[in-house]
TORKOL-4160 file (C-alpha; in steps of 0.2 Angstrom, whole numbers, padded with zeros to 4 digits, m for minus):
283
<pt num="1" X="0058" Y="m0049" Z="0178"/>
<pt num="2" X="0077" Y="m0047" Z="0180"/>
<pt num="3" X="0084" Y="m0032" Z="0173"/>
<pt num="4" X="0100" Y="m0039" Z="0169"/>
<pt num="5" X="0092" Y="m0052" Z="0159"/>
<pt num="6" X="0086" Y="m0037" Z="0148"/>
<pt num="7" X="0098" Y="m0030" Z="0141"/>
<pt num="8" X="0111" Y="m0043" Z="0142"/>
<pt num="9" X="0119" Y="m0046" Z="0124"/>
<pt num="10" X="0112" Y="m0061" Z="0118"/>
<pt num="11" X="0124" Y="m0073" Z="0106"/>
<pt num="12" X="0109" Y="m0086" Z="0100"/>
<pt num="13" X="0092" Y="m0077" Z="0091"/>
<pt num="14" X="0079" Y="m0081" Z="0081"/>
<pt num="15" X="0068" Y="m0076" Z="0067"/>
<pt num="16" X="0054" Y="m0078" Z="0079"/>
<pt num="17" X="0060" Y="m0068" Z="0092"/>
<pt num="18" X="0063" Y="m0055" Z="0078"/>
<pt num="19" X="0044" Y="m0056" Z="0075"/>
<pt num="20" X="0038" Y="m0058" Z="0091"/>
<pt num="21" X="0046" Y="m0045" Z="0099"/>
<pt num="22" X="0043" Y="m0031" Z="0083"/>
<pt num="23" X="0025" Y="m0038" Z="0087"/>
<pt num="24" X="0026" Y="m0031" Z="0103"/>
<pt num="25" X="0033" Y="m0015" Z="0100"/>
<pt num="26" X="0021" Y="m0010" Z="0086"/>
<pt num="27" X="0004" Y="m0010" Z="0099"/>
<pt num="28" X="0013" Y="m0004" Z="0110"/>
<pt num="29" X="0019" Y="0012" Z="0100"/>
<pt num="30" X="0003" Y="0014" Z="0092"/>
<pt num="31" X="m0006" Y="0016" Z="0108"/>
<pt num="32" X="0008" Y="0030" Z="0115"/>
<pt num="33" X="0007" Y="0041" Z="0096"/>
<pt num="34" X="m0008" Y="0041" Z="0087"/>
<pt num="35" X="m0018" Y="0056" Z="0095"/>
<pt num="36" X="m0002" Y="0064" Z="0089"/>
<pt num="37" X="m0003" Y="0059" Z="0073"/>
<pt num="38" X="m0023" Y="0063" Z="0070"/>
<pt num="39" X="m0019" Y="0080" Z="0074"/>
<pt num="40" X="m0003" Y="0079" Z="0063"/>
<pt num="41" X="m0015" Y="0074" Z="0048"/>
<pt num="42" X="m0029" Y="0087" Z="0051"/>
<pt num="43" X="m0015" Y="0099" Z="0049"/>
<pt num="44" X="m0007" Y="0093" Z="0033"/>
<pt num="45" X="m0025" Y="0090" Z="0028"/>
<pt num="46" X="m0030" Y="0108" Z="0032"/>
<pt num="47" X="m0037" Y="0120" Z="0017"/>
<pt num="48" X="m0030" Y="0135" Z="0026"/>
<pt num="49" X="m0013" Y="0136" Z="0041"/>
<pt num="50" X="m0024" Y="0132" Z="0059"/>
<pt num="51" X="m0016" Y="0130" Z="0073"/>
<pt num="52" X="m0014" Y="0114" Z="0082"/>
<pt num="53" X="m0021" Y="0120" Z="0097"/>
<pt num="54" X="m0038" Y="0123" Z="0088"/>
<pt num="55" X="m0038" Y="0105" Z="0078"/>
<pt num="56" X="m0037" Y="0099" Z="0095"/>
<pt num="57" X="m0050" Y="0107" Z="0103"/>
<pt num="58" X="m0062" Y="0104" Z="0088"/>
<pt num="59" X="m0058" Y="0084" Z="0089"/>
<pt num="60" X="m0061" Y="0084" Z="0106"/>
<pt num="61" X="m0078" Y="0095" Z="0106"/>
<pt num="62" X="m0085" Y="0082" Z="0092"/>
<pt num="63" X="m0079" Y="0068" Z="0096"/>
<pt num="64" X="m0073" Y="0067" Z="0114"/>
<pt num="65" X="m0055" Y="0060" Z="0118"/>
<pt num="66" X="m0060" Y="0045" Z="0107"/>
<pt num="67" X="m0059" Y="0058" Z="0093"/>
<pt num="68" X="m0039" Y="0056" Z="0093"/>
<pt num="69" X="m0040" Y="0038" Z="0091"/>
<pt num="70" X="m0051" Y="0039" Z="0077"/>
<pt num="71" X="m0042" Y="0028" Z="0062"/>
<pt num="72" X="m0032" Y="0017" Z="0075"/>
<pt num="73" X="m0042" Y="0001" Z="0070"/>
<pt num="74" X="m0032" Y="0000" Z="0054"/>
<pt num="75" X="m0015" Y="0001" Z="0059"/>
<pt num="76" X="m0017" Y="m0006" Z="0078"/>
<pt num="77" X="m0024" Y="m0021" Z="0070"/>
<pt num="78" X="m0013" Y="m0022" Z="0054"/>
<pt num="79" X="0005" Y="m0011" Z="0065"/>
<pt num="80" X="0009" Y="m0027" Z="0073"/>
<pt num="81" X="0013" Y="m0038" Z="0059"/>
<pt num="82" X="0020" Y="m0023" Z="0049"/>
<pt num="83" X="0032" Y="m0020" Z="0062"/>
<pt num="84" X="0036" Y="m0038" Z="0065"/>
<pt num="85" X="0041" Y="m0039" Z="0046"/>
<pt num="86" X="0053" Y="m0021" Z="0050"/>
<pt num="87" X="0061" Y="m0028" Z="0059"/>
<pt num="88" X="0063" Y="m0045" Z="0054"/>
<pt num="89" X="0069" Y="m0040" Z="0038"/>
<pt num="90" X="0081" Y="m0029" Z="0045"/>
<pt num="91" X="0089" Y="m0040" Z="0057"/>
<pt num="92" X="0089" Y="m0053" Z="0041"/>
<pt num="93" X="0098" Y="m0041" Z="0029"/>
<pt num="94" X="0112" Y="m0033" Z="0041"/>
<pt num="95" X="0124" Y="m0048" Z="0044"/>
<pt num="96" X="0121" Y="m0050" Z="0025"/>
<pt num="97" X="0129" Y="m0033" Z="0021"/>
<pt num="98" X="0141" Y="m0033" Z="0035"/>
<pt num="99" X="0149" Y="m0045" Z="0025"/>
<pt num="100" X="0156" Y="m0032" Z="0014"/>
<pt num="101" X="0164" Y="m0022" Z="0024"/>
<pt num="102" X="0156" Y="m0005" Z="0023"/>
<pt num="103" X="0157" Y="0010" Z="0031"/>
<pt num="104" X="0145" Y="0007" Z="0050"/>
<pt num="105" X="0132" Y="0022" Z="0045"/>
<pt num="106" X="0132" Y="0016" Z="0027"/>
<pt num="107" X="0128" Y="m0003" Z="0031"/>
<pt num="108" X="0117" Y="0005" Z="0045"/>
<pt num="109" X="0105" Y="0017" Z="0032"/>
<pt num="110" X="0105" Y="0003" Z="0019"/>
<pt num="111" X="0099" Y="m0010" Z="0033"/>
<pt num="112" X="0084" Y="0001" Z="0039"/>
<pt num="113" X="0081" Y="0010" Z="0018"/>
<pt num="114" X="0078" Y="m0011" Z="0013"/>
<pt num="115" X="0065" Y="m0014" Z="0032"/>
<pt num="116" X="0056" Y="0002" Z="0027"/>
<pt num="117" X="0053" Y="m0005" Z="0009"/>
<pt num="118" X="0049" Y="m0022" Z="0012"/>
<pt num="119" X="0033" Y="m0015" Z="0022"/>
<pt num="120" X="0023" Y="m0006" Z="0007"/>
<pt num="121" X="0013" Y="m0018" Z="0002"/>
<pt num="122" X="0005" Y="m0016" Z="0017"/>
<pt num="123" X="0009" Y="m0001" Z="0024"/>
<pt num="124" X="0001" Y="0008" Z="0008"/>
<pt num="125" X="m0017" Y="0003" Z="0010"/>
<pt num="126" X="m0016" Y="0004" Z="0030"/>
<pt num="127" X="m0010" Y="0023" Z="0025"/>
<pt num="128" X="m0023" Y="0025" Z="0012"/>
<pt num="129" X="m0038" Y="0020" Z="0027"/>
<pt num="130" X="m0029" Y="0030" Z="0041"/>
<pt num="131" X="m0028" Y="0046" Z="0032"/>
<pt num="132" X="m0046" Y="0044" Z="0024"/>
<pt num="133" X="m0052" Y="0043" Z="0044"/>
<pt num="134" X="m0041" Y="0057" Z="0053"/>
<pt num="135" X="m0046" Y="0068" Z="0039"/>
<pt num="136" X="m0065" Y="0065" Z="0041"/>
<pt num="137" X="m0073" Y="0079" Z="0049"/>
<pt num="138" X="m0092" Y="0071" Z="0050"/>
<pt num="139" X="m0086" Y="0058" Z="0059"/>
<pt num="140" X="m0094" Y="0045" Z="0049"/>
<pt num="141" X="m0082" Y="0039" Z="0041"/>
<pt num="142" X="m0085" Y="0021" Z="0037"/>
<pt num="143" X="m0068" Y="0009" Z="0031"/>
<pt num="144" X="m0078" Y="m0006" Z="0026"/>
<pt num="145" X="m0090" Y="0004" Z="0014"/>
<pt num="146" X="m0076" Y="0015" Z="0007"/>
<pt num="147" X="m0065" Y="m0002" Z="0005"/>
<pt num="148" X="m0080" Y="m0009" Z="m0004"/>
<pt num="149" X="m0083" Y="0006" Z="m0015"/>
<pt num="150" X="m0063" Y="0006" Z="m0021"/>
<pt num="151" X="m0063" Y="m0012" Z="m0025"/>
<pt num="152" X="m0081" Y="m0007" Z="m0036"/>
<pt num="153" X="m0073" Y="0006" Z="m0045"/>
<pt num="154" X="m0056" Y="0003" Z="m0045"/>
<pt num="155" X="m0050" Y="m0013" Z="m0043"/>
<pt num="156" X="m0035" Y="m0018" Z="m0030"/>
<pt num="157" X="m0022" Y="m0005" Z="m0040"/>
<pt num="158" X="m0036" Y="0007" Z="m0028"/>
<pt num="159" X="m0029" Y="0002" Z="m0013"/>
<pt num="160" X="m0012" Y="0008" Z="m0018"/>
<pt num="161" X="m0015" Y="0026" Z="m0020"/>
<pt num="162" X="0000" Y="0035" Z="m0014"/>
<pt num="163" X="0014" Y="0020" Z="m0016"/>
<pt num="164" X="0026" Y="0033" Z="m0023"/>
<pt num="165" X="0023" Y="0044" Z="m0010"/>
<pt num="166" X="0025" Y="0031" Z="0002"/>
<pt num="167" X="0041" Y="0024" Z="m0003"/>
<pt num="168" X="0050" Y="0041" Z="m0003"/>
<pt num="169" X="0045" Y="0045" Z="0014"/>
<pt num="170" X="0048" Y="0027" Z="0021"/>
<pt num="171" X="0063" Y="0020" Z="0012"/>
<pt num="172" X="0074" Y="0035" Z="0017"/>
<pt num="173" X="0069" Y="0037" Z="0032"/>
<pt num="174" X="0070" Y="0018" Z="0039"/>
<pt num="175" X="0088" Y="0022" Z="0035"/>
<pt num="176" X="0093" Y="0036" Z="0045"/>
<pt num="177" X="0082" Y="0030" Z="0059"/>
<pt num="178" X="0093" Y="0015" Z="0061"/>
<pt num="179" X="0110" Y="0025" Z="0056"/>
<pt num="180" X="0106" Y="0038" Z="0069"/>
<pt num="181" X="0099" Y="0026" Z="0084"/>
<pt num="182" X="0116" Y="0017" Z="0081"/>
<pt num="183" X="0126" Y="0032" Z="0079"/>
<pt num="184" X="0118" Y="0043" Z="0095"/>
<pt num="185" X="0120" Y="0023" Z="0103"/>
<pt num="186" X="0139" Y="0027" Z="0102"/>
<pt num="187" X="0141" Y="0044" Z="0106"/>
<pt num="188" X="0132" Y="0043" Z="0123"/>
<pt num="189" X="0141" Y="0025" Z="0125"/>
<pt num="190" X="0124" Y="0015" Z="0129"/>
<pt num="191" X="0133" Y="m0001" Z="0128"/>
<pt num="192" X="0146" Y="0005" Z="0141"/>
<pt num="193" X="0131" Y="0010" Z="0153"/>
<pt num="194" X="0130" Y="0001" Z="0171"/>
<pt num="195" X="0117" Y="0010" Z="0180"/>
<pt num="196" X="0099" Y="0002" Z="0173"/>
<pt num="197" X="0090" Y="0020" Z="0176"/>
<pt num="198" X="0101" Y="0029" Z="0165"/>
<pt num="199" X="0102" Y="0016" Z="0153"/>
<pt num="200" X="0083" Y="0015" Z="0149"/>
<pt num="201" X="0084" Y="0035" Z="0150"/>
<pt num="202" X="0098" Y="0033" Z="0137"/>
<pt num="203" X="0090" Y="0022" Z="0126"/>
<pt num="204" X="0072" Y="0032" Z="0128"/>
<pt num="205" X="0085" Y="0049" Z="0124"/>
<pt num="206" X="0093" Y="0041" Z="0108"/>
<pt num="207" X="0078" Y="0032" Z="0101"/>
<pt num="208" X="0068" Y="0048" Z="0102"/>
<pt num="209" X="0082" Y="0059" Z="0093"/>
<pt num="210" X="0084" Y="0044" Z="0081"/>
<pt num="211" X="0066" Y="0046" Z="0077"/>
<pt num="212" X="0062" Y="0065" Z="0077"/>
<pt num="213" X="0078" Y="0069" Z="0064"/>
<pt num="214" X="0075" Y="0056" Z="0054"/>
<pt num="215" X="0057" Y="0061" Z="0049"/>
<pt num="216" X="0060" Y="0079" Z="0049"/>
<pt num="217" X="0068" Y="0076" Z="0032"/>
<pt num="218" X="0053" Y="0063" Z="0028"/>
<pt num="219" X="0038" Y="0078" Z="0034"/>
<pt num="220" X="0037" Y="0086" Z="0015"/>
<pt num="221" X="0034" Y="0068" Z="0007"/>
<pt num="222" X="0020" Y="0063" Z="0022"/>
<pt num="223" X="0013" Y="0078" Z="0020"/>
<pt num="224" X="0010" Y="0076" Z="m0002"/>
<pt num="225" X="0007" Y="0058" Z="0005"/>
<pt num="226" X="m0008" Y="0061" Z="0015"/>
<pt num="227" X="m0015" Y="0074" Z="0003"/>
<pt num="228" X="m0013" Y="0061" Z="m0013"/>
<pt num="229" X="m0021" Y="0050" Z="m0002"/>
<pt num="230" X="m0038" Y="0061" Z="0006"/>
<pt num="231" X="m0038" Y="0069" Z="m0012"/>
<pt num="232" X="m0056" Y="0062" Z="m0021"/>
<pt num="233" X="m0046" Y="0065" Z="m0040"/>
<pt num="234" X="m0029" Y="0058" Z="m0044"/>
<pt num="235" X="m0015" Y="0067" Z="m0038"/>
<pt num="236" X="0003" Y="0069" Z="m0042"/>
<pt num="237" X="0018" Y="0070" Z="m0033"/>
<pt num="238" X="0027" Y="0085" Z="m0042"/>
<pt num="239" X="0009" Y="0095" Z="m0044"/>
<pt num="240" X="0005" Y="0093" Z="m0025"/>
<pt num="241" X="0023" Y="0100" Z="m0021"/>
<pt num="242" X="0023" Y="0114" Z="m0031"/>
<pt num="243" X="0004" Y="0116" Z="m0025"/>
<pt num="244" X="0011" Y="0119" Z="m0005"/>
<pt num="245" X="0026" Y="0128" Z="m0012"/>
<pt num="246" X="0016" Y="0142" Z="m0019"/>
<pt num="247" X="0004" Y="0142" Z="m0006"/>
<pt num="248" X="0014" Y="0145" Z="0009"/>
<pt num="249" X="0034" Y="0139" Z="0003"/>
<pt num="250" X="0041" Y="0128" Z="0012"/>
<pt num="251" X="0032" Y="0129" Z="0027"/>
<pt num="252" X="0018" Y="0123" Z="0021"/>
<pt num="253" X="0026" Y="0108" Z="0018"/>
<pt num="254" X="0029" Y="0108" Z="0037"/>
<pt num="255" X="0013" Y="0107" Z="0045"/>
<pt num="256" X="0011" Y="0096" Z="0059"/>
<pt num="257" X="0027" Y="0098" Z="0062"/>
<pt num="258" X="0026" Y="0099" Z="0081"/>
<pt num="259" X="0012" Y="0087" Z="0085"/>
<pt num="260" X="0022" Y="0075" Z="0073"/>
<pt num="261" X="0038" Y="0077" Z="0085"/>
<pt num="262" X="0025" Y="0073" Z="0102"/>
<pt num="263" X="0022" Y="0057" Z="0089"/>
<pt num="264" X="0038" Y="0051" Z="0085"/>
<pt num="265" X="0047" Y="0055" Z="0100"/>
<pt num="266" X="0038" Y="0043" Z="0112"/>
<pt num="267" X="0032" Y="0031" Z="0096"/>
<pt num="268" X="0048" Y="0029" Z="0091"/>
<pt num="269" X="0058" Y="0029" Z="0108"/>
<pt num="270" X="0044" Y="0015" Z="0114"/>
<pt num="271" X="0045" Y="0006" Z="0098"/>
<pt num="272" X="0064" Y="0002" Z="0098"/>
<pt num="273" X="0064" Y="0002" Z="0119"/>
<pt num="274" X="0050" Y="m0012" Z="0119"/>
<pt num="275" X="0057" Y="m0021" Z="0103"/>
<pt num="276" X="0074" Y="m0024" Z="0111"/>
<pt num="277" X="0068" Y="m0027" Z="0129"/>
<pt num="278" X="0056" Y="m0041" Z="0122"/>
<pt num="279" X="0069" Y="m0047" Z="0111"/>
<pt num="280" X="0085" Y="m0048" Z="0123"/>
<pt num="281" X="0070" Y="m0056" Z="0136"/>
<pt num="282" X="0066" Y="m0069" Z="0123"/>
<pt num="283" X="0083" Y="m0075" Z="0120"/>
């Protein structure tokens, strides 16, 4: 495959390339981040602090190294189109706003805020299977059972625990992601880059920083998320947050804080790395 062919700027795309290639990038980065992200929900999960070290050991005593991909069905089977849509949508909406004349990082967190909305009427019930899985500690955990007991009991407004959650955490931070990719994009002048080495190095650099700042400020929302999610009663979102505030402050709002950074910074880096490799290729 030529490199130059990659990452040549491309005057002629099209939605399916769009789709296609955000396809792509969404296996891809689930396969690189979800150990990460099992051990980042244990933690949030966790009745009392523990450290990551521990929840790793105890996966992997149980459950072997499969243990960190336990949940990945769900989102490896359901990521692909998800991701597709992201970006999709985003690349649909930005010539859109551009028309106005905004401010770069304004247009840019308002391009990304819309993609990250679009996805929760999927993302929601993919979240609500994921988290009920990495929080499991028997092991038996069974998504077509529990899938059949919420649509018994509840209905499909079941599916859909968590949407407020959700949104808070994803809205927001689909905006900064894209503001700040773009933004790190400029200052270490990726576009102006010759040498093919560096340039994927930038581009792996700037998609992890993109990713890793833009969720710290989404951690506290995941973390109510996941424990609305796992909880057996209804939960609230200002009852939960004032539950971890008193518990441990603001920290406890935190937890899996650093396995979520191993997560995001080689998802996020592979997600946006991939998706524009495949999509530059295709055109």
């Amino acid at each position: 495959m030529d490199e130059e062919l990659l990452y040549t700027p491309v005057k002629q795309e099209s939605v399916l390339s769009f789709y296609l290639s955000g396809a792509v990038a969404g296996f891809v980065s689930i396969l690189v981040s979800h150990p990460a992200d099992t051990v980042k929900v244990r933690l949030q999960c966790a009745e009392a602090s523990v450290r990551a070290s521990t929840v790793c050991r105890s996966i992997y005593q149980k459950s072997g190294f499969r243990g960190f991909f336990s949940g990945v069905s769900a989102p490896l089977f359901f990521r692909s189109p998800i991701t597709a849509w992201f970006f999709t949508s985003h690349e649909l909406i930005k010539p859109r706003l551009e028309v106005f004349g905004w401010q770069r990082d304004i247009t840019n967190f308002l391009c990304g805020a819309w993609a990250g909305s679009t996805l929760l009427p999927i993302l929601v019930p993919i979240e609500l299977f994921k988290c009920k899985s990495q929080s499991d500690k028997t092991g038996r955990y069974n998504m077509a059972k529990d899938f059949k007991h919420i649509m018994r009991t509840e209905g499909p407004k079941g599916l859909y625990k968590g949407t407020a959650s959700t949104f808070l955490r994803e809205s927001p931070g689909s905006g900064l992601l894209f503001m700040l990719k773009d933004k790190f994009d400029r200052v270490f002048k990726v576009d102006q880059e010759q040498n093919h080495s560096k340039l994927i190095a930038k581009k792996i650099m700037t998609g992890g920083m993109a990713g890793i700042l833009a969720w710290c400020g989404s951690i506290p929302l995941d973390t109510i998320k996941s424990i609305i999610q796992t909880s057996p009663v209804k939960r609230r979102i200002p009852e939960v947050t004032i539950e971890l505030y008193r518990a441990g402050g603001l920290y406890s709002m935190y937890r899996g804080l650093i396995p979520q950074c191993f997560r995001i910074f080689p998802g996020m880096s592979s997600l946006l790395l991939t998706y524009e490799v495949f999509k530059n290729f295709m055109n």
